[in-house]
N, C-alpha and C positions, 0 to 999 in steps of 0.2 A: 535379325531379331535379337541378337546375343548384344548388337553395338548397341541397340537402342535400348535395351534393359540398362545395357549398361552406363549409356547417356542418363538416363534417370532416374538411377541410383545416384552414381556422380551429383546429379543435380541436387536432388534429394538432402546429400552428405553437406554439398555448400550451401541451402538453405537452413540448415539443422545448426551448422557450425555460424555460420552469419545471427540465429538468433539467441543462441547461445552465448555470442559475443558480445553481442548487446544486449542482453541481461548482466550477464558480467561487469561492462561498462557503468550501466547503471548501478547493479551494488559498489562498482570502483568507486564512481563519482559521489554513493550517498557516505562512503567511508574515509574520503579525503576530509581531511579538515576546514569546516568552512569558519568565517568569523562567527563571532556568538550572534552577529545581527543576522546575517545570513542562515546562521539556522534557527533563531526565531521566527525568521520570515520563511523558511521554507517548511519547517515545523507545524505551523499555523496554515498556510495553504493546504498540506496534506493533514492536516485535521479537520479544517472544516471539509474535504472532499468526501473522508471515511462519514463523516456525518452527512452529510447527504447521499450518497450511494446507498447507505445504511438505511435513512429513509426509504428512499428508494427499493431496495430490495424486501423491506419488511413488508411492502406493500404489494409489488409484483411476484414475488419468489412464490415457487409452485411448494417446494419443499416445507415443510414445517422446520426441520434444524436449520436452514439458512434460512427463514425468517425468524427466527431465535438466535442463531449467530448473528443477524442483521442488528437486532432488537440490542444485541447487547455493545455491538462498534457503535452505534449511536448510542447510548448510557457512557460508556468507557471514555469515548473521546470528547463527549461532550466537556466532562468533569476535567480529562486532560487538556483540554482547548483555556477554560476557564482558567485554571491553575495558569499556563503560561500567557493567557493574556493578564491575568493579574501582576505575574512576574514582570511582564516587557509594562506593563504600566509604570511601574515602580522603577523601572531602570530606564522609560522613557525610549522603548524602542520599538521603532514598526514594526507592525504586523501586517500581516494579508488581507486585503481588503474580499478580496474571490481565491476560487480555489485554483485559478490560472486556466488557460488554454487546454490543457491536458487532459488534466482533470472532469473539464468540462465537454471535452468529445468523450471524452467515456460515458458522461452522464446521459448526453444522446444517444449514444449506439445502445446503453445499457437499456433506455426506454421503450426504445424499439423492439426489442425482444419480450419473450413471452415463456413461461414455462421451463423445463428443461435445461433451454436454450441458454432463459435470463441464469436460472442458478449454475451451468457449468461455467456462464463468461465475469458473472458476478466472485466467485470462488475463487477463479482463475485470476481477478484482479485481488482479489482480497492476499492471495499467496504471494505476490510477486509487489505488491504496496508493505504488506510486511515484514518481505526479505529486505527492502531498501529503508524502511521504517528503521527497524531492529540496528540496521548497521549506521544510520544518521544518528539514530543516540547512542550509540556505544562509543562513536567517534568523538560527540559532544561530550559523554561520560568521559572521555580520556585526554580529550585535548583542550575540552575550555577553559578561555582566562578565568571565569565568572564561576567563584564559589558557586553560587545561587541554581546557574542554569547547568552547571554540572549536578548537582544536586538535584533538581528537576530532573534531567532525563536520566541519572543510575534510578531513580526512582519511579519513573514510567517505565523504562526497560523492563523489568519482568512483566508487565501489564501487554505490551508489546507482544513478548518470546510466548506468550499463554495465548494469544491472540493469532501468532503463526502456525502453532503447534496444534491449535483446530482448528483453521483454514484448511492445514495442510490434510488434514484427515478427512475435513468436512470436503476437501477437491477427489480423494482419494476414491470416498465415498462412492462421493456422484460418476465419477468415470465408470466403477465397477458394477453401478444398479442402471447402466446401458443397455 
């Protein structure tokens, strides 16, 4: 009885640290420096996704403040989607045609759910889109060649950090009214 608690704990501890890692990973990978074309392009796929999730949750979400935190990542990103396709016009650089593979199994799994369910998984992506959000423009803030799109994302970044900082309560929230 004592080995087997203790097999799974153990196990417990290496699923815990394994997704731990790979969040990690991914803030790693949104804070390395990409080229300024690579982060227009990855910029815009994860804007247009927050606008449609957004959609998406404004319509399903059982909650009233996460269809009003919904309501306002589709207002916010829309305006910021605009602003950087205007920019990448002007500088003649692709954008994102879809919000990629990713993006788009979450849009199924998120559909499928209902209630509760949809706003703790919806929340849950909203936190962990704008931990890697916040540190892909702070590393564009820091490292890019491009006057323009440097200036673009120090200027989206607090739009961002305001964006985390009530996901993160609005996750908070929902865990503790279980």
């Amino acid at each position: 009885m004592k080995r087997t608690t203790l097999l799974l704990f153990a196990g417990c501890l290496i699923l815990a640290a394994s997704a731990f890692s790979a969040e990690e990973r991914n803030k790693d990978q949104a804070s390395q420096p990409l080229s300024d074309e690579q982060f227009v392009l990855k910029a815009s796929q994860d804007g247009m996704a927050e606008v449609n999730h957004g959609n998406l949750a404004a319509q399903k979400a059982q909650s009233p403040e996460v269809k009003q935190f919904a309501q306002r990542m589709v207002e916010d990103h829309k305006k910021a989607n605009q602003e950087l396709l205007e920019l990448a016009n002007k500088k003649q650089v692709k954008i994102a045609s879809d919000m990629g593979e990713k993006h788009q199994a979450l849009q199924e799994k998120l559909s499928t759910l209902s209630g509760a369910a949809f706003d703790r998984q919806y929340m849950q992506h909203m936190v962990e889109a704008h931990e890697t959000a916040v540190a892909l423009f702070k590393a564009e803030a820091k490292n890019s060649k491009d006057e323009a799109l440097r200036a673009l994302a120090e200027k989206t970044l607090p739009t961002l950090e305001a964006h985390l900082k009530m996901a993160r309560q609005l996750e908070e929230k929902l865990k503790s009214d279980k």
